[in-house]
N, C-alpha and C positions, 0 to 999 in steps of 0.2 A: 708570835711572841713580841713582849713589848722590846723596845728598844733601852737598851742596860749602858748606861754613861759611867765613867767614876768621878769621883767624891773633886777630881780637881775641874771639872768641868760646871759645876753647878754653883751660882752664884751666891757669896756669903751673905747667911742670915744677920737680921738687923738685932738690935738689944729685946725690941719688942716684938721680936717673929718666935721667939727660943723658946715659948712654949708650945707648939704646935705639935700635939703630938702624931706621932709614925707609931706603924707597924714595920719592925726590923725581922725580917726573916734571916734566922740565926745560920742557916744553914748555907744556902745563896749567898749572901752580905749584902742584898739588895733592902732597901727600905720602902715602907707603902702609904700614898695618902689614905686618909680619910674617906671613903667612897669609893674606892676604887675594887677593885676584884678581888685581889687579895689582900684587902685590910683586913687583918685577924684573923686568917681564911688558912693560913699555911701550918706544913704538921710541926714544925720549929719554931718558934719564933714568942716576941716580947713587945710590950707597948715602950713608947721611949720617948722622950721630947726630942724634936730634929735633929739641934743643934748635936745632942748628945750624941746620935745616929753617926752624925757626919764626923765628929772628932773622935769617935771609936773607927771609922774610916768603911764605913758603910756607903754605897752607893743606894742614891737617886733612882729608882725607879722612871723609867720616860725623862731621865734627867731633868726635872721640874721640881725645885724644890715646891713641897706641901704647902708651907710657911707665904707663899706667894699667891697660890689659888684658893686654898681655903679660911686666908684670914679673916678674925671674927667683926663685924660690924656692926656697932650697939643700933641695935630696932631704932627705927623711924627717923636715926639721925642723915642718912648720905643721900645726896639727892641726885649723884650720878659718880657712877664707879667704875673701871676700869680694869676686867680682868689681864693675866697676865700677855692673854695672845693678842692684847687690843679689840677684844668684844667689849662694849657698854652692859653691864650688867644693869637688870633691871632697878630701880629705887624703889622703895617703901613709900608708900602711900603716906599722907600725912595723917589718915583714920585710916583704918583697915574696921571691916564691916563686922566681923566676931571674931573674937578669941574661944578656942575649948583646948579639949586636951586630948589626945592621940590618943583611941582605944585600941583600934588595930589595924593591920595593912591587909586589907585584900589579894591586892596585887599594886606593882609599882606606880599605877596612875589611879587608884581606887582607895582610899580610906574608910576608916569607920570614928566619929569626932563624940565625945561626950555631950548629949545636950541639941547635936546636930543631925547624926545618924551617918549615912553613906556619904563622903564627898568625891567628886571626879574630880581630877586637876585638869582645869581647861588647856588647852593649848599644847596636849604631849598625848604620846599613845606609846603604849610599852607593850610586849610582848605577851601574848594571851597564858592563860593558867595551862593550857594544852602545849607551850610551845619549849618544852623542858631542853634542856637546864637553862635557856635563855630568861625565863620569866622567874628562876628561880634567883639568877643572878642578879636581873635587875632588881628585885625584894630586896636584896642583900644590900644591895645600894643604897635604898630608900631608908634601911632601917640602919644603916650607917650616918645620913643624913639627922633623922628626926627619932629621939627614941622613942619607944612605945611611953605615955605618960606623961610625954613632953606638951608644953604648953604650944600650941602654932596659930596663929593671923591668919586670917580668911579676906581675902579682895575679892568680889563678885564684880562682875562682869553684865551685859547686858540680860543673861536669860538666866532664871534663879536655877532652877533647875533642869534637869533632862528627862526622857520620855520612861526613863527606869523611877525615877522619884528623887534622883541624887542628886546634893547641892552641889552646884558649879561654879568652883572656886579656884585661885591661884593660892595656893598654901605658901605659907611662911614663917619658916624659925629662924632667929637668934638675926633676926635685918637682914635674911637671903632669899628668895623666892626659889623652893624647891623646885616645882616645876623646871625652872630655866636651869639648876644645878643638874637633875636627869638628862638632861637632852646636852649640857654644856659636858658632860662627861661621860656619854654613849652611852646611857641605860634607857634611855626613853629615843622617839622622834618625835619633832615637831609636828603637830596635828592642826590642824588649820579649819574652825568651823563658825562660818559665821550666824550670827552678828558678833559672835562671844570672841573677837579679836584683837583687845586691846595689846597685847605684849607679843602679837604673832611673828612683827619687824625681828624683836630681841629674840624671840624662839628659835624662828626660822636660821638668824645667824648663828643663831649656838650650834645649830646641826650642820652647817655647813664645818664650822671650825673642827667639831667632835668627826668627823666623816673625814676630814682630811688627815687629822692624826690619828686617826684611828685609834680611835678611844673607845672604853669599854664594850659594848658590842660588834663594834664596826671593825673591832679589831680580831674578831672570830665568827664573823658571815652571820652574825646574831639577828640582822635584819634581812637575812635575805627572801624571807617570807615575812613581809611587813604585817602586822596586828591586823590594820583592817583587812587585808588579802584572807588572812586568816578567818576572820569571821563571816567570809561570805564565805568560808569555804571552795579558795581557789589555789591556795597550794599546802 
């Protein structure tokens, strides 16, 4: 279970955090970011801006206001950024190599792009289509993050493609790098394969951070048969 704070422990939103919206589970009186497990997931509950959450006297989920982790950052302007726990999120490229539009999710490290076909996100591996409810959770994430139809930034990397025919890319909506949001908030692990390693430093740290708070999978043994173990078929 996550850790449940109240509403006097969680640090006040700014004039420009107050629209971020939560999922308020009416039932609980816990509130949920954006991407997380149960954003919009629960049998109670309502969409809400934060602030509103907090001054109807809702508590913080992991005690972290939303407002802090997932605030929005206009594309291609930030050139280094600073999550809440002290990770460097990754920055936006001054070109990003295509833009399409989000057809469909396969699975959380797998897309389908208009115009491009299959994309893999380099640098993360998420729980295989066999390893239920874990792979279904981490979906849930992903299509939290980016919606279907949504417009997303493609960054390649050294190798276009992989040995399936899929483009290999770091995806990108609204100036965030997906990729690093899965792994920064327990739906994916960092996957490490070279030459294709330019953002593997910021991956890799995001899994240590997500691992120590036990953040969305980590926080229900979701990894304890890791993706690749899986596909050799060794647990």
């Amino acid at each position: 279970m996550l850790a449940l704070v109240t509403s006097a422990s969680v640090t006040p939103l700014s004039a420009s955090q107050k629209t971020t919206k939560v999922w308020v589970n009416t039932r609980s009186g816990i509130y949920h970011c954006s991407g997380t497990l149960h954003y919009g997931r629960t049998s109670r509950g309502r969409y809400a801006d934060e602030s509103e959450a907090i001054a109807q006297g809702f508590r913080a989920s992991a005690g972290q206001n939303c407002a802090a982790v997932n605030r929005t950052v206009e594309p291609h302007r930030a050139s280094r950024r600073v999550s809440a726990s002290g990770l460097i999120e990754p920055a936006p490229p001054k070109k990003f190599a295509k833009s399409c539009v989000l057809l469909r999710i396969a699975d959380a490290d797998t897309i389908e792009c208009v115009g491009v076909g299959k994309v893999r996100l380099i640098g993360i591996d998420a729980p295989e289509q066999s390893q239920r409810p874990y792979s279904q959770m981490s979906e849930s994430a992903l299509r939290a993050i980016v919606p279907i139809f949504g417009t997303i930034d493609l960054e390649f990397d050294a190798t276009a493609t992989d040995r399936y025919g899929r483009t290999l890319a770091y995806v990108w909506y609204n100036g965030h790098m997906v990729n690093w949001r899965l792994v920064r908030n327990g739906w994916a692990m960092s996957f490490r394969f070279p030459p294709d390693v330019r953002h593997s430093v910021a991956l890799t740290g995001a899994e240590g951070v997500a691992r120590a708070e036990r953040r969305g999978l980590w926080n229900v043994n979701g990894f304890s048969c890791i993706p690749s173990a899986r596909r050799r078929a060794r647990c």
